[in-house]
C-alpha positions as CSV (number, residue, x, y, z in Angstrom):
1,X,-43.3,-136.7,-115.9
2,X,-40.4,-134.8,-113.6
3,X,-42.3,-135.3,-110.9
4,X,-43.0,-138.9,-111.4
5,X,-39.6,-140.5,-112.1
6,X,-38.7,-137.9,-109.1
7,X,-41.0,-139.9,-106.8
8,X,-40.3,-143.1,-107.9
9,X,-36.4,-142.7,-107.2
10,X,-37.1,-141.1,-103.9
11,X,-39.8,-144.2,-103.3
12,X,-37.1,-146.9,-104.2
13,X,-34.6,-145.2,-102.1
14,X,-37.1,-145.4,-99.2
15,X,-38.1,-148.7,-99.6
16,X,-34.4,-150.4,-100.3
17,X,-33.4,-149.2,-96.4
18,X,-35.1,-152.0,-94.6
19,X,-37.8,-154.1,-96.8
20,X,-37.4,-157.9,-97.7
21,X,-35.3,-158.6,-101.1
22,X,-38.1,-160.0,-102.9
23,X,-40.3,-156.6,-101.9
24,X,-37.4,-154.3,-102.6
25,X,-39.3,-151.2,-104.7
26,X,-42.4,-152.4,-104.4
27,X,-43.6,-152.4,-101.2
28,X,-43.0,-149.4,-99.0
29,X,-44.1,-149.7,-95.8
30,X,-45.6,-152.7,-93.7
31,X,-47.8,-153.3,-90.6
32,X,-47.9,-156.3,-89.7
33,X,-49.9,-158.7,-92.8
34,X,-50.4,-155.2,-94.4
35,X,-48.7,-153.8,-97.1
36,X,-48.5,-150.3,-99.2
37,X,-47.3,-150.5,-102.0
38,X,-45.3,-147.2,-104.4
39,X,-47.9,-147.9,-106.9
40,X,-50.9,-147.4,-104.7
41,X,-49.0,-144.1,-103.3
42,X,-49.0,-143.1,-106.9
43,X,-52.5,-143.9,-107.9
44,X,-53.9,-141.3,-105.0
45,X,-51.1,-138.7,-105.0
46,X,-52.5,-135.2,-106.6
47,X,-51.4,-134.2,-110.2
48,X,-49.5,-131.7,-110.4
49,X,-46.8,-131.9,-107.4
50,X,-43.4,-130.7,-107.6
51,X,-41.0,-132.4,-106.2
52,X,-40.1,-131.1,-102.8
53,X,-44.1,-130.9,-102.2
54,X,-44.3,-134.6,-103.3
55,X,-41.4,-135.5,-100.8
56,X,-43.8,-133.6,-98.6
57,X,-46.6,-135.3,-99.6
58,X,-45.3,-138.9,-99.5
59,X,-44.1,-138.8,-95.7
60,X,-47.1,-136.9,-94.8
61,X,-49.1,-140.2,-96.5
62,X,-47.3,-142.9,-95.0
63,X,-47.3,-141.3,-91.8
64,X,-51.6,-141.7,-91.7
65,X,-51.8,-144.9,-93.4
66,X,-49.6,-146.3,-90.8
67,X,-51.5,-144.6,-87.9
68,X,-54.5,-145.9,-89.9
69,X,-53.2,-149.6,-89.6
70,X,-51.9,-149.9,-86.7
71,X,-55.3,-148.7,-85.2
72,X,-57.2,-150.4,-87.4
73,X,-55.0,-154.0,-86.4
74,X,-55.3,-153.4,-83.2
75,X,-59.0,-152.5,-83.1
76,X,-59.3,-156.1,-85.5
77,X,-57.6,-157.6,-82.2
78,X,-60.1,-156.5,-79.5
79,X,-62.9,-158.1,-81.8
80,X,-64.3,-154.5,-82.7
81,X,-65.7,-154.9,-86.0
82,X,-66.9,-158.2,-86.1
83,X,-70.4,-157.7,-84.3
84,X,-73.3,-158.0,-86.6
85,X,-74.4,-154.5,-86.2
86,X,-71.1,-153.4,-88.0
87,X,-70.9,-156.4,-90.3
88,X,-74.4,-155.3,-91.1
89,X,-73.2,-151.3,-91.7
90,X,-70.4,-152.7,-93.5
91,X,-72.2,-154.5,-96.4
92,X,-74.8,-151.4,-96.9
93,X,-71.4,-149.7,-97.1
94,X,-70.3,-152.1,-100.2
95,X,-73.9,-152.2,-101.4
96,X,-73.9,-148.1,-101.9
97,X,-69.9,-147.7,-103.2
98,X,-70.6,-150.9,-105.9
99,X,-73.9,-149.4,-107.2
100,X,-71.6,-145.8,-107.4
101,X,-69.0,-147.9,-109.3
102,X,-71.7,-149.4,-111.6
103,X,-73.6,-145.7,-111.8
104,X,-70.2,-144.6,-112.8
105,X,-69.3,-147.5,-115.6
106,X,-72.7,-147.1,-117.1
107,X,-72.7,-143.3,-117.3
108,X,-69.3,-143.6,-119.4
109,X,-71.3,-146.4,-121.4
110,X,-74.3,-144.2,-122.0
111,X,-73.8,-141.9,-124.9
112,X,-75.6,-138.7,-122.8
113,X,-73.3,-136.3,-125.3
114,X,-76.8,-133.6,-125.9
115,X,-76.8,-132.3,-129.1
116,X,-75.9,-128.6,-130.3
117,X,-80.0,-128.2,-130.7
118,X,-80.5,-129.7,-127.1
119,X,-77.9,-127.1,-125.5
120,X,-79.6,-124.2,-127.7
121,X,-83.2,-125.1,-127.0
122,X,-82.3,-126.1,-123.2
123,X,-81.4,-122.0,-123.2
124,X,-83.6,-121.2,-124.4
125,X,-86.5,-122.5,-122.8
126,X,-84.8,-121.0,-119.4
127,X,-84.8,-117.3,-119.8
128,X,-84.2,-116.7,-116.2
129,X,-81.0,-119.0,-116.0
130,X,-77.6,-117.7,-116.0
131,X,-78.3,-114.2,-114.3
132,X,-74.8,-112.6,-113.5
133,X,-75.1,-112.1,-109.9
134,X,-71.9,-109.9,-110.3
135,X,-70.3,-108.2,-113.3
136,X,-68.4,-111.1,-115.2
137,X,-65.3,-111.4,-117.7
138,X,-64.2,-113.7,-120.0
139,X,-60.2,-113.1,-120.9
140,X,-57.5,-114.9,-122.3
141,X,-54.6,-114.2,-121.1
142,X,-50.5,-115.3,-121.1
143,X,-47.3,-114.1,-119.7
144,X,-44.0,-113.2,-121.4
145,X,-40.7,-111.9,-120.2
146,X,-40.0,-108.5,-119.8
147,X,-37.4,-108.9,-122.8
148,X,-40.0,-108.6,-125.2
149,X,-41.6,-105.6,-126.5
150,X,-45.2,-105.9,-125.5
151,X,-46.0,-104.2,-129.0
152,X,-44.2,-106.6,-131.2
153,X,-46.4,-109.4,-129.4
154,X,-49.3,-107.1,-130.5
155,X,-48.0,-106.9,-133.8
156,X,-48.1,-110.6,-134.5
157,X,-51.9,-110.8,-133.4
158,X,-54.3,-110.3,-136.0
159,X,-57.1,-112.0,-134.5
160,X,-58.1,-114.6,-132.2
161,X,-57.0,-117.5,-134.4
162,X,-53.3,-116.5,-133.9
163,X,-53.5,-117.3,-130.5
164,X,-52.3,-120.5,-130.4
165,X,-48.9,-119.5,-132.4
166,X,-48.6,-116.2,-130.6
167,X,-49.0,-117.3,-126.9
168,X,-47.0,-120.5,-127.7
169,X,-43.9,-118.0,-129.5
170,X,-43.8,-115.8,-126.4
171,X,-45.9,-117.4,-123.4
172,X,-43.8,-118.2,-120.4
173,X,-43.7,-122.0,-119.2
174,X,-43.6,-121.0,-115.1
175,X,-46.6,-119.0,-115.7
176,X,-50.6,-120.3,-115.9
177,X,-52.6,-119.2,-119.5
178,X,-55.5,-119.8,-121.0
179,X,-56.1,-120.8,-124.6
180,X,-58.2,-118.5,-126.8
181,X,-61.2,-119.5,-125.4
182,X,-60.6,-118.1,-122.3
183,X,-61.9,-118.2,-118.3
184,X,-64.6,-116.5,-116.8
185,X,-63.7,-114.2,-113.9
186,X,-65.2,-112.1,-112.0
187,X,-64.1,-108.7,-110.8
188,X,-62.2,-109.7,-107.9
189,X,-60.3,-112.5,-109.8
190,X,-59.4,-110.8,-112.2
191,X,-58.2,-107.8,-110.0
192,X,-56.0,-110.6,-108.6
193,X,-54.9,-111.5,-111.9
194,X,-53.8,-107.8,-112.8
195,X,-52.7,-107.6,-109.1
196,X,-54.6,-104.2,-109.0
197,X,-58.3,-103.0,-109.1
198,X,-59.5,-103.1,-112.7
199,X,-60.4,-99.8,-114.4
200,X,-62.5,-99.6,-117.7
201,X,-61.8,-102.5,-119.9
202,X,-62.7,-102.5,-123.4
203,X,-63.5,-106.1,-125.1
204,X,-61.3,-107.7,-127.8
205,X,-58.3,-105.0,-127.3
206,X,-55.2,-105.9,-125.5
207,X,-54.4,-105.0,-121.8
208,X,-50.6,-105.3,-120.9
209,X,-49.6,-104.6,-118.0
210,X,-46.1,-104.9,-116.0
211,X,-45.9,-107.6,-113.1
212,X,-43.8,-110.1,-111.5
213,X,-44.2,-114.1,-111.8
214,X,-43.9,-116.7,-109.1
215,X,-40.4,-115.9,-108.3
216,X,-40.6,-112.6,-108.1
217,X,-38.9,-111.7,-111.8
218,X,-40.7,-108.7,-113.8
219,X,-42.8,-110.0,-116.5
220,X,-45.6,-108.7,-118.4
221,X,-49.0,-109.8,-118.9
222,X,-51.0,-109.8,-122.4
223,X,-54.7,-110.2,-122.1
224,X,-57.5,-109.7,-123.9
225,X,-61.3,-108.8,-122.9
226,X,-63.7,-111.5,-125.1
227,X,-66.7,-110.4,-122.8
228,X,-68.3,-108.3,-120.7
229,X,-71.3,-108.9,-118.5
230,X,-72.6,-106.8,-116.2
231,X,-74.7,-107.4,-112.9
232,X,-78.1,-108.5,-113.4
233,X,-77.5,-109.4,-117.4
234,X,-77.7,-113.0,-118.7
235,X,-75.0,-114.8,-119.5
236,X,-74.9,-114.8,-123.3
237,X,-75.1,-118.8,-124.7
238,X,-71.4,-119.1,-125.6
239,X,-70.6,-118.1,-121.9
240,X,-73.4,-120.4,-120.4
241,X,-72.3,-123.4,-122.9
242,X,-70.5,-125.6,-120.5
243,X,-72.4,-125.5,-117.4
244,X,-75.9,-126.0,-120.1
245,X,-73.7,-129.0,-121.0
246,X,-72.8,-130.5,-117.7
247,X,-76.8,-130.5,-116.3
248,X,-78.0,-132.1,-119.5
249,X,-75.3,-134.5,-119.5
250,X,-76.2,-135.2,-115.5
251,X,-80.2,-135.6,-116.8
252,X,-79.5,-137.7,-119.7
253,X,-77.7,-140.0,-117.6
254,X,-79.9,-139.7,-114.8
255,X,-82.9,-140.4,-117.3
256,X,-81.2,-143.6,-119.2
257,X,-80.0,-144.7,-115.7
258,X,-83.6,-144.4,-114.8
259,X,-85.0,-146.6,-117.5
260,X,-82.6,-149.2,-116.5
261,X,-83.3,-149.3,-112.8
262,X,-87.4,-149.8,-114.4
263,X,-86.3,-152.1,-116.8
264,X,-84.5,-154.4,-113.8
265,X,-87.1,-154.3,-111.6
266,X,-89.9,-155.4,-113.8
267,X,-87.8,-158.6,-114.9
268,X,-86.6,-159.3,-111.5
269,X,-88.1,-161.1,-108.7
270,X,-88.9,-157.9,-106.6
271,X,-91.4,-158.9,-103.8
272,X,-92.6,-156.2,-101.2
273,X,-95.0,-157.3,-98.3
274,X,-95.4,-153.8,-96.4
């Protein structure tokens, strides 16, 4: 939210130097008939920006659009673009992006949610899926200050359903964490997570260990093992879950998108003379 009303003061600023009254924090820049406006800067600016890298951002924006337009203007001048080869390229352009559009609106239509059963069977039926081609770890991890005694964070944690009120009591907002059920990394990740090689982990005890956070201040970081996989082993189900999710979600869709495109083409006056 910072980073938004940030922008948008910085944006209004910019655009109350030299724009029309009636455009005044709307528009912010011109070339020639064309116009950019804060709201479209907004709509493709990356989440997540603080502000000096949004200033950043912005100028770094405006500065291609405009190259962008005033090549584009002057290209529109010299009558490039307007032979029928291109006109031609440009509607199989508009034909592939508003079938992706439509692809898209249909497959958030299309309840392609598989069941628990689907995932499970789907596993199943795959033994040689989900080989770990490296050894594998699932953690859960958070950060807290070096104020606190790492063992009365301990204390407080009786099992993994006291994560949410533990990490929230003692987690650090300038550092990343992960909820309780945790990220898969593998060994060099989390070597950069621990910021040294890791040694013998043992699953579902704490590891704490003393580092420093973004600006350089000693914290310390609390994370548990949930899993271990070693080379060669399958992934056990709970750690495969979300990618089993996301391919049957991509086949049911692909399926029910399927069925349509069949459906449409019997009804439809499709003629082929090849």
């Amino acid at each position: 939210m910072k980073k938004f009303l940030f922008l948008s003061t910085y944006l209004l600023l910019f655009t109350s130097c030299d724009q029309k009254e009636s455009v005044v924090g709307e528009v912010v820049a011109t070339v020639g008939d064309a116009n950019l406006t804060r709201e479209q800067i907004q709509q493709v600016m990356p989440p997540g920006l603080i502000a000096d890298d949004s200033i950043l951002w912005v100028r770094t924006y405006l500065e291609s659009w405009i190259e962008q337009e005033v090549l584009f203007q002057f290209a529109d001048k010299r009558g490039i673009g307007h032979s029928s080869e291109t006109v031609s390229a440009f509607q199989d352009i508009k034909k592939r992006y508003v079938v992706g559009l439509l692809i898209d609106s249909l497959a958030t239509e299309m309840n392609a949610e598989p069941s628990e059963n689907e995932l499970i069977q789907f596993y199943q039926t795959k033994p040689d899926e989900w080989i770990a081609g490296e050894p594998l770890f699932r953690v859960a991890y958070f950060f807290v200050s070096e104020g606190y005694d790492a063992k009365i964070v301990q204390s407080e944690f009786k099992s993994m359903n006291d994560w949410p009120v533990v990490s929230k009591k003692y987690a650090l907002n300038t550092e990343t964490m992960t909820d309780s059920s945790g990220v898969i990394l593998t060994n060099d990740q989390l070597g950069m997570l621990l910021k040294t090689v890791p040694g013998y982990l043992v699953p579902s005890r704490w590891t704490v260990v003393n580092t420093k956070s973004g600006d350089d201040k000693p914290i310390v970081l609390m994370l548990r093992i949930l899993d271990l996989v070693k080379k060669g082993d399958r992934l056990p189900f709970r750690l495969a879950y979300q990618d089993i999710k996301t391919r049957l979600i991509v086949k049911n869709r692909q399926e029910l998108i399927q069925q349509l495109t069949d459906s449409l083409r019997k009804t439809g006056n499709v003629q082929v003379n090849f």
